[in-house]
C-alpha positions, 0 to 999 in steps of 0.5 A, a space after each residue: 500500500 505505501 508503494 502506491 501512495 507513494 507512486 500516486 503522490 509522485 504522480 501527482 508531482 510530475 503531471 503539475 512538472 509536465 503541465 503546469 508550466 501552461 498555465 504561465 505562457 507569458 514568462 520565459 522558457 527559462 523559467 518554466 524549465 527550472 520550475 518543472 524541474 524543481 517540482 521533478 525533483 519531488 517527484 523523484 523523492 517519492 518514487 525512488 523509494 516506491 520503487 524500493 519498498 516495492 521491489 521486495 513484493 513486486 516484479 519490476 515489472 508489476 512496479 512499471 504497470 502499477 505506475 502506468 495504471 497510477 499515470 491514468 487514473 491520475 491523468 
């Protein structure tokens, strides 16, 4: 259960890194790039260790359809 909270929260991260920078279509590119990164990063810090709790009860790939699953209900 924490792998898929933590796969849905960093999820949640990375859709706000891919396209919340839309919203901003006036400020530089610059910007909207070092953003989504910042906001990467996040997501980074939570599906690392997803995928590291989850590996003791999971394939990689059932991880890797977990996360798909996570990517569309989040989507």
């Amino acid at each position: 259960m924490t792998t898929i909270v933590l796969l849905t929260l960093s999820n949640i991260f990375m859709t706000f890194a891919w396209y919340g920078h839309l919203k901003y279509k006036s400020s530089p590119l610059w910007k909207a790039v070092l953003v989504s990164w910042l906001i990467a990063s996040f997501e980074y810090c939570l599906q690392v260790p997803a995928n590291r709790i989850g590996s003791s009860r999971f394939t990689t790939a059932q991880l890797k359809t977990i996360q798909e699953v996570v990517t569309l209900v989040v989507f």
